[in-house]
N, C-alpha and C positions, 0 to 999 in steps of 0.2 A: 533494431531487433537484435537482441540475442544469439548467435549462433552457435547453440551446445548442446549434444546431445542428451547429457547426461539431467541440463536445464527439462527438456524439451520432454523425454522419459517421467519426468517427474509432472511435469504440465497433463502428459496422457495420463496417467495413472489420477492425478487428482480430477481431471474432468470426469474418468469413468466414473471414480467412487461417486460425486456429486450427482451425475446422470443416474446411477441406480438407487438413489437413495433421492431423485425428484429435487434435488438445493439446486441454487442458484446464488452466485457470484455477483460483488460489485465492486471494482475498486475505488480507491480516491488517491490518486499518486502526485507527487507533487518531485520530488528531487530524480523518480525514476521516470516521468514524464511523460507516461503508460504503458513502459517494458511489460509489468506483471502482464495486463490485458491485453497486450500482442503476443506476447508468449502464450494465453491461454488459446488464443484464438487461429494459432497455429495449428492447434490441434483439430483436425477436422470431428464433428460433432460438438465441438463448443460453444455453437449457439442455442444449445439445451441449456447450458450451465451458464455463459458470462451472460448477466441481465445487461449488464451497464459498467461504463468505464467511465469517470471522473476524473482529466488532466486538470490538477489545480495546484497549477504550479505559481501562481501571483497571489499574494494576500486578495485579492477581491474574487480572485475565483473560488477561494478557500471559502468565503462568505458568499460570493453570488450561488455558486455550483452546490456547497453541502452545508452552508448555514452556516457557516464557522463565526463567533461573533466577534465581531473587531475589537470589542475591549477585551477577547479572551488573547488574541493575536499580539494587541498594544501591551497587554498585563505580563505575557509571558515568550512572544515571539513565535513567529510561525515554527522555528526548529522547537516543539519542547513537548513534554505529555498531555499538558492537558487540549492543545491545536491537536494533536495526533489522533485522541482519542475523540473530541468534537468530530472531525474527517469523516473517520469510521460508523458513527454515530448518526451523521448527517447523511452519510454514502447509506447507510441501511433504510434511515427514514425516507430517500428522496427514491427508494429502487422499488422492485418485488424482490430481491434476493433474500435470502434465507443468511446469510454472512457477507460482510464488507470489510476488507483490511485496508488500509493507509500507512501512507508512508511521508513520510518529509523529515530531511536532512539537508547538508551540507559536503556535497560533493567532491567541491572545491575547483577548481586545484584554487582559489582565494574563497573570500566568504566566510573565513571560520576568525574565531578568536578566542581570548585563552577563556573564557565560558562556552562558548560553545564552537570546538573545534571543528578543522574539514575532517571532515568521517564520520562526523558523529547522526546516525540518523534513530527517528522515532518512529514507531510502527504501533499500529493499534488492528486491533479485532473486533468487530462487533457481532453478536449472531443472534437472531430471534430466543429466547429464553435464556438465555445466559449471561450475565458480566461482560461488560468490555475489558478487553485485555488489552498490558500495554508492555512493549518490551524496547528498552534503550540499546542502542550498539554503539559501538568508539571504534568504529574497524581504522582509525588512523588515516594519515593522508596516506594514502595509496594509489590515488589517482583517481581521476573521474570515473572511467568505465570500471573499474576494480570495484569502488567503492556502490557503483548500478546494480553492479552482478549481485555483489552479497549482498545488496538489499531484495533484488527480487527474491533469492534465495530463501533468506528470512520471511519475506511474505508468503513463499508458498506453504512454507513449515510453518506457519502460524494456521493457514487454509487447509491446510492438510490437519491439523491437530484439533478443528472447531468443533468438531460434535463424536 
């Protein structure tokens, strides 16, 4: 888990808004391994909003847990846009949530190469009526937990910014 407040502030504030506005949460995490959905579930009253948390941190969980298809994972690798946005996609179809954002990168401290480097992670959005969204990051090798933090980060500002 996370230990920040300023994380943790931002966690209450997006479960309020999602609780008065009736949404519902799912993740599909794979490189942060269900930071986001520990961190929501800190919040007390977050079992109104987190429907569901999907750790799919293995190619077959990516496919068993959110459908992810293995020739999209063989065609393009689990670190890439079009697995990120499958994730999100899969996380909305398999939940009741109203939004599901994903995550999968390369943490490192090894794992990367010069396509696709340690830091580099993919994030997607999905939300009942609207486009999935997808946003690439290169936060550099920074380190494991460095490179955990700004990703949950990014995930909540993606959940924060859905509707």
């Amino acid at each position: 888990m996370i230990d920040d407040a300023a994380l943790l502030a931002r966690a209450e504030a997006l479960v309020s808004a999602y609780a008065a506005s009736s949404r519902r949460i799912a993740t599909a995490e794979s490189c942060t391994g269900g930071l986001v959905a520990g961190l929501l579930t800190a919040v007390p009253g977050s079992s109104a909003v987190l429907e569901r948390g999907f750790v799919t941190y293995s190619n077959e969980a990516k496919t068993d847990l959110v459908g992810v298809p293995t020739d999209l994972i063989a065609a393009h690798g689990a670190v890439s846009e079009p697995v990120a946005r499958a994730m999100a996609e899969g996380a909305l179809g398999r939940s009741r949530a109203d939004a599901a954002v994903s995550i999968t990168g390369i943490a490192g401290p090894g794992g990367g190469s010069s396509n696709k480097p340690v830091g580099l992670v993919h994030f997607a959005l999905a939300a009942t009526g609207g486009p999935t969204r997808h946003i690439e990051r290169r936060f550099g090798d920074l380190g494991r937990a460095a490179t955990r933090r700004l990703s949950v980060e990014q995930a909540l500002a993606l959940l924060e910014g859905a509707f």
